[in-house]
matplotlib code that plots the C-alpha trace (Angstrom):
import matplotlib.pyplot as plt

x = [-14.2, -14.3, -11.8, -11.5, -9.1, -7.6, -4.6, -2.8, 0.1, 2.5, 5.3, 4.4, 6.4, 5.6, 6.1, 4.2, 1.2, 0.8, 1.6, -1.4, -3.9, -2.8, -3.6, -6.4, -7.8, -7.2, -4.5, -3.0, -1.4, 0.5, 1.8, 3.1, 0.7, 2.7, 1.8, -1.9, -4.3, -7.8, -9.4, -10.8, -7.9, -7.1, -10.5, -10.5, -6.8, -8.5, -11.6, -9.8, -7.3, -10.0, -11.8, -8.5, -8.3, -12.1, -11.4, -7.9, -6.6, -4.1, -0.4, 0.3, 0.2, -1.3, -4.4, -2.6, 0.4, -2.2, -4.4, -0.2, 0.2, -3.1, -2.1, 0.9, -0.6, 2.1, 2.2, 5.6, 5.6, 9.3, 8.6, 5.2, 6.4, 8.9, 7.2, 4.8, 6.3, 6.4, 10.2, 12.4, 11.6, 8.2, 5.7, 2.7, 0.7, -2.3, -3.5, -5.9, -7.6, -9.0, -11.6, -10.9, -14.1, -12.3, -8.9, -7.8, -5.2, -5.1, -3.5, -0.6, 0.1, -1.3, -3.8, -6.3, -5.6, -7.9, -5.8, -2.7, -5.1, -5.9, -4.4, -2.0, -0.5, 3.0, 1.5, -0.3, 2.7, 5.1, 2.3, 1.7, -1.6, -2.2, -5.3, -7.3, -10.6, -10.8, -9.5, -6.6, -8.7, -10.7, -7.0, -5.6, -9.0, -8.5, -5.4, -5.7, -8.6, -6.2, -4.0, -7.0, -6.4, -3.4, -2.8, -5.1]
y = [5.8, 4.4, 1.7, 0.5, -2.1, -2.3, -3.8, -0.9, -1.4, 1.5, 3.4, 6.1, 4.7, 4.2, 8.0, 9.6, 6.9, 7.9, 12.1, 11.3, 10.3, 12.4, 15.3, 14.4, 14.4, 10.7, 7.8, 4.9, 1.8, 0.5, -3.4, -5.5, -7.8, -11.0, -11.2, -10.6, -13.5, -11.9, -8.2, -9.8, -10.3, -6.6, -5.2, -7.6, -6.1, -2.5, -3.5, -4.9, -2.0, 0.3, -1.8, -1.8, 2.0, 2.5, 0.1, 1.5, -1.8, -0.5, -1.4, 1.0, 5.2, 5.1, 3.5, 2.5, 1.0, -0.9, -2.3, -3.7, -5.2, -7.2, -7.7, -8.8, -10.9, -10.2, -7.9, -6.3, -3.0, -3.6, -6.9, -6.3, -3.7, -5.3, -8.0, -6.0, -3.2, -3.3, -4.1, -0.7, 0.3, -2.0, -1.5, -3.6, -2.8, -3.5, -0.8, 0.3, 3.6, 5.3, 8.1, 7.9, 7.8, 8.0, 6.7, 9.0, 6.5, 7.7, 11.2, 9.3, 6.7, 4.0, 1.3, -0.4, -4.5, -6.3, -9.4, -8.5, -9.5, -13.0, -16.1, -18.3, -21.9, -19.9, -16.7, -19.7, -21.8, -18.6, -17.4, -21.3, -21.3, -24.8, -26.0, -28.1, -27.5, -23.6, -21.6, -19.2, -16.6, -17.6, -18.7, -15.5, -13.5, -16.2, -15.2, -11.8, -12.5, -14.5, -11.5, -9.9, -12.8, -12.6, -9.0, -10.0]
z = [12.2, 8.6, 7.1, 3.5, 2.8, -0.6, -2.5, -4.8, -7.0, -8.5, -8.5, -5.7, -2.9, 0.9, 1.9, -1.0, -0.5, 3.2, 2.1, -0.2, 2.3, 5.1, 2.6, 2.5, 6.2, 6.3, 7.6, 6.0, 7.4, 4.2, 4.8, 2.4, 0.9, 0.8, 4.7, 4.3, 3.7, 2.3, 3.4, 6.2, 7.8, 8.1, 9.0, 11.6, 12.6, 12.5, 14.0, 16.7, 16.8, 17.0, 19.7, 21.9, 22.2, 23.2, 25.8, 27.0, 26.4, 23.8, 23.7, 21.6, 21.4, 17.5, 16.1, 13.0, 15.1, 16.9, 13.6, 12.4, 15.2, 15.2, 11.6, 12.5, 15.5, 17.5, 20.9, 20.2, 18.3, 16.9, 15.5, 14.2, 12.3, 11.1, 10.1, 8.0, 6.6, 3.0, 1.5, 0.7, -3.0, -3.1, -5.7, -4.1, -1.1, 1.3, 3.0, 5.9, 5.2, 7.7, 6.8, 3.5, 1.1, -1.9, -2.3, -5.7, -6.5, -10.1, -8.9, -6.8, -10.1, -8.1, -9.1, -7.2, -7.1, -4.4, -5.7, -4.3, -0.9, -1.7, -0.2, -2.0, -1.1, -0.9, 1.7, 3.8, 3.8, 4.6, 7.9, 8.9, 8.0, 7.9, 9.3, 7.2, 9.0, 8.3, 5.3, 5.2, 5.4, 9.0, 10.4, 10.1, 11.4, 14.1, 14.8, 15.6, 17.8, 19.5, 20.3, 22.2, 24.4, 24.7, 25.9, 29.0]

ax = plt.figure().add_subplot(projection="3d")
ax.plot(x, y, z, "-o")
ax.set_aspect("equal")
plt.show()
C-alpha cells in the first residue's frame, strides 16, 4: 500500500473529494487540518493503521477508520471520528491517500496546500502539545505510537 499525505484547499466538499479518489481506484481519509500537527503525524497514523491490520490487532473493520483513529490517538471509533472529521461545509483538508499516484486535484477545484499541515502555537495549544523537550511535530507521532500501547 501507498500513502501520500497532503493539505488541499477548495470548494469540492468532503463527498465529492472522496467520489474523486475512489474513482480512481484509490481511498481517502479527509480530516480537518486544524487537528493535525505536520505530515508526519498522519503517515505515522497510516503506517500504524496499516501495521494493525497485518497483525490482526485492528479495532476497527476499515483501514482508513483505523489510520483516524491513530490520528486521532484515541481507541474509540465514535469519538475519533468525531474528533477529526472535517467541519460541515469546510473548505480546508488533510488527507491520507492511499494508492493514489497522482492526486488530479485541479479536475475536482481543489488545490494542493502542505501548509494547511504545519504546526502552529494555536493547533499545539488546542491538542496539548506542550512538551518543551520535543517539537509538536515528535509529540503527536509520539502519541499515536502510544495508542499501539494502549490497545494491548
Amino acid at each position: 500500500m501507498r500513502f501520500t499525505v497532503l493539505g488541499m484547499r477548495g470548494d469540492a466538499g468532503f463527498d465529492r473529494i472522496i467520489d474523486h479518489f475512489r474513482s480512481m481506484g484509490g481511498d481517502c481519509a479527509l480530516m480537518d487540518p486544524g487537528k493535525v500537527v505536520g505530515s508526519d503525524h498522519l503517515m505515522s497514523a497510516a503506517v500504524h493503521g496499516d501495521r494493525a491490520f497485518s497483525e490482526a490487532t485492528n479495532r476497527s473493520d476499515s483501514l482508513l477508520t483505523e489510520m483516524i483513529m491513530y490520528a486521532a490517538w484515541e481507541r474509540q471509533i465514535g469519538k475519533a471520528l468525531r474528533r477529526m472529521r472535517p467541519a460541515d461545509g469546510a473548505t480546508e483538508f488533510a488527507a491520507v491517500l492511499v494508492d493514489i499516484d497522482d492526486p488530479r486535484l485541479e479536475e475536482i477545484g481543489m488545490v494542493r496546500d502542505d501548509s494547511l499541515l504545519d504546526p502552529s502555537p494555536e493547533k499545539t495549544a488546542a491538542l496539548g502539545l506542550s512538551d518543551p523537550f520535543l517539537s509538536p511535530e515528535d509529540q503527536a507521532v509520539e502519541r499515536v505510537a502510544l495508542l499501539e500501547l494502549q490497545k494491548m
